[in-house]
C-alpha positions in Angstrom: 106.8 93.7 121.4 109.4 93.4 124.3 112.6 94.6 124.5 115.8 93.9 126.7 118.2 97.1 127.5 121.4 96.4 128.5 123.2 99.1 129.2 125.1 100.6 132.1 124.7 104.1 131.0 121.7 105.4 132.7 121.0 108.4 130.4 121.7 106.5 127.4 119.2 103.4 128.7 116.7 105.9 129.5 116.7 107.5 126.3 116.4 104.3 124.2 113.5 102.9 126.3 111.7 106.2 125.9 112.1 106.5 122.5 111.0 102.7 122.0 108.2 103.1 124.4 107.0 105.7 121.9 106.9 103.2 119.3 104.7 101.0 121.3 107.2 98.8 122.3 107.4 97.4 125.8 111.1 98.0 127.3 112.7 96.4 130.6 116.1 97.6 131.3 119.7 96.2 133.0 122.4 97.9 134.2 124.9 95.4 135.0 126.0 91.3 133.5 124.2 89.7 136.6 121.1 91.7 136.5 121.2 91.2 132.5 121.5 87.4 132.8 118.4 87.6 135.5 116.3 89.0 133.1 117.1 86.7 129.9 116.4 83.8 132.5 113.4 84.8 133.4 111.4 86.2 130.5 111.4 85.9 126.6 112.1 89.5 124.7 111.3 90.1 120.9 114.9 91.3 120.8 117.5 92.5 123.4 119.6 95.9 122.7 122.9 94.6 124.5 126.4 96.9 125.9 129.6 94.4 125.3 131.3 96.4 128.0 129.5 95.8 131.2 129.6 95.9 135.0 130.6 92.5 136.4 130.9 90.7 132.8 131.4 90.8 129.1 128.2 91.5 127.0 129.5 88.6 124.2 129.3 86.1 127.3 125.5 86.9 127.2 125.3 86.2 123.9 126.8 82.8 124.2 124.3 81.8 127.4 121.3 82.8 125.2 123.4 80.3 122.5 123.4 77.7 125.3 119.9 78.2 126.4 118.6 78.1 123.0 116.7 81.3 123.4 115.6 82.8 120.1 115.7 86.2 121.1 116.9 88.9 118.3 119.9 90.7 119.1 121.5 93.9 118.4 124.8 94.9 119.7 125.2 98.7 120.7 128.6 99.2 122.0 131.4 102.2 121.8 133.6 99.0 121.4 133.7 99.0 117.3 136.6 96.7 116.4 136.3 94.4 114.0 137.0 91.4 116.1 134.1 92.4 118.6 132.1 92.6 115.7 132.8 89.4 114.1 132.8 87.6 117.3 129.5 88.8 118.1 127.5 87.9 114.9 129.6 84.3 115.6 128.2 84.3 118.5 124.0 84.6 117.2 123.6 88.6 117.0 121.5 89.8 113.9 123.4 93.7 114.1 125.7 95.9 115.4 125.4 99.1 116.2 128.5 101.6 117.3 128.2 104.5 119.8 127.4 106.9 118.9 124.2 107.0 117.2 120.5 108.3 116.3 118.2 106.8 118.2 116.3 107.0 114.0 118.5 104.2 113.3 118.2 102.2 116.3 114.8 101.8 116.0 114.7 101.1 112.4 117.5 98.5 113.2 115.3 96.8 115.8 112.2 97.1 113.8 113.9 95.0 110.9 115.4 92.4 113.5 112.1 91.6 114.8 110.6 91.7 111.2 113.1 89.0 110.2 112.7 86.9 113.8 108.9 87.1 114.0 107.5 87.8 110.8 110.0 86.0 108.1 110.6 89.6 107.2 107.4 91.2 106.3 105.8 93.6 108.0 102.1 92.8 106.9 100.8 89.5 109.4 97.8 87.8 107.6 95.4 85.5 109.8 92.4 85.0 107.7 89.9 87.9 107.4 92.6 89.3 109.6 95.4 91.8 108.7 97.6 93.6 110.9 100.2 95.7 109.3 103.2 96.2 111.7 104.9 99.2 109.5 102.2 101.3 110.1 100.4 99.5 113.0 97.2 99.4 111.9 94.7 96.7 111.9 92.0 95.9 109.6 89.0 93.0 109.0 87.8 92.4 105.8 89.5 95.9 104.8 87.7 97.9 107.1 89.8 99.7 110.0 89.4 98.1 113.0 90.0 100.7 115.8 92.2 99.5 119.1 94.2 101.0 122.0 97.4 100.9 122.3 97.6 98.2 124.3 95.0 96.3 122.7 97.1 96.2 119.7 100.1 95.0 121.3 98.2 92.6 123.0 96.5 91.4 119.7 100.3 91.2 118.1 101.0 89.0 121.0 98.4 86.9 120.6 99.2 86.4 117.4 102.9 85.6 117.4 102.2 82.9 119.9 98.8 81.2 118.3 98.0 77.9 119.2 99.9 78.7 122.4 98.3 78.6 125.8 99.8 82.3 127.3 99.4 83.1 130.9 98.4 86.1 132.9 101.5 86.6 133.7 103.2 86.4 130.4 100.9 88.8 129.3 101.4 91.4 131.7 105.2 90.6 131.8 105.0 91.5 127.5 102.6 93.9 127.7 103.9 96.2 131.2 107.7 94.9 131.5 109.7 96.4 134.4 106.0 98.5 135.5 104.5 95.2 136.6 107.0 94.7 139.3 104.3 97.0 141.6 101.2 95.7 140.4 99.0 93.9 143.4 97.7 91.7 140.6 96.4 90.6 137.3 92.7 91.6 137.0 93.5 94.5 134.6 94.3 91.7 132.4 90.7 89.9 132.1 89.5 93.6 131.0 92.4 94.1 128.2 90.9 90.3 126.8 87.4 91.0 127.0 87.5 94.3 125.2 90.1 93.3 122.5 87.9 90.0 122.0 84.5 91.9 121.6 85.9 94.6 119.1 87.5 91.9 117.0 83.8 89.8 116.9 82.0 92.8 116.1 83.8 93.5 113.2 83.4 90.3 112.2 86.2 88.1 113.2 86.2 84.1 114.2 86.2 84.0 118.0 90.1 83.8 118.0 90.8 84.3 121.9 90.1 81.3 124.1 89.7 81.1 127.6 91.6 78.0 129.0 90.7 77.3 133.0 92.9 77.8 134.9 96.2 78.6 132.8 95.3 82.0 130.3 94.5 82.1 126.8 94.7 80.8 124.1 94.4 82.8 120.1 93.2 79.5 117.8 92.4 79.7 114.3 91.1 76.2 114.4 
């Protein structure tokens, strides 16, 4: 899963990406409106953590560009701004929550866990795909009820694969998801072909359809058909 920061307050940003990270999800970060919009443009987060108060723009103008653009990202609002209008406005405006400053970084997790739960997974945390089950809570995986064992990245990559079946993804998507703001100093994507071929052969020797498709030229493809 990838998540947006925005937030102008470095020490704050850099605690709630490290914290996320630690929950396997993959975080890019924004410390300003113009860098913020940049971001939304180019690439499609699982939901977006977003400041009102920002350098060079208003937070709840983001909200209504992501309206305009019809981008289905989830949103949660985390701003020391805690009126009720700035609350109202925002969940007018397409955000799922709002958070106040200060908080436990406990409950902002939990808050984007159940955002993406509701956006992703019509609010379950258990993802069934035939003999397939992958249970988000607890981020396991099994086939046929037996354990399957993955890394980290495999896992995430597999959730991926998942949410956007029937869809042919690209390299770069993929590395985009999986790395975020790291892959800005990668040379390229070969690391990518490995992360594929490893997931694929675990999930056929346990016993899985061959799920992950090769398409020439473009990426891959996870088909149940």
């Amino acid at each position: 899963m990838r998540v947006l920061i925005i937030e102008d307050e470095l020490s704050l940003s850099e605690s709630i990406s490290s914290c996320l990270k630690q929950e396997n999800y993959t975080c890019d970060t924004a410390m300003d409106y113009h860098r913020a919009l940049e971001k939304i443009d180019w690439f499609d987060y699982d939901c977006i953590l977003l400041d009102i108060t920002l350098p060079g723009g208003n937070g709840l103008d983001i909200l209504k560009q992501l309206k305009e653009d019809n981008k289905m990202e989830g949103v949660l609002i985390i701003s020391a701004k805690n009126s009720l209008e700035d609350r109202i406005e925002g969940l007018h405006l397409g955000a799922d929550d709002y958070l106040p400053k200060p908080f436990h970084l406990s409950e902002l997790v939990a808050r984007v866990k159940a955002i993406i739960r509701r956006r992703r997974f019509g609010g379950s945390n258990i993802i069934q795909v035939d003999e397939l089950l992958i249970d988000t809570l607890a981020r396991t995986v099994k086939v046929n009820n037996r354990l399957l064992e993955l890394t980290r990245k495999e896992y995430q990559l597999l959730l991926y694969f998942v949410n956007n079946k029937e869809r042919v993804i690209s390299k770069n998507a993929i590395a985009g998801h999986l790395w975020g703001d790291d892959m800005e100093e990668a040379a390229n994507y070969d690391f990518i072909y490995t992360h594929v071929k490893n997931l694929r052969r675990k999930l056929m020797e346990s016993g899985t359809s061959d799920y992950i498709q090769s398409v020439y030229g473009m990426g891959y493809k996870f088909t149940t058909g």
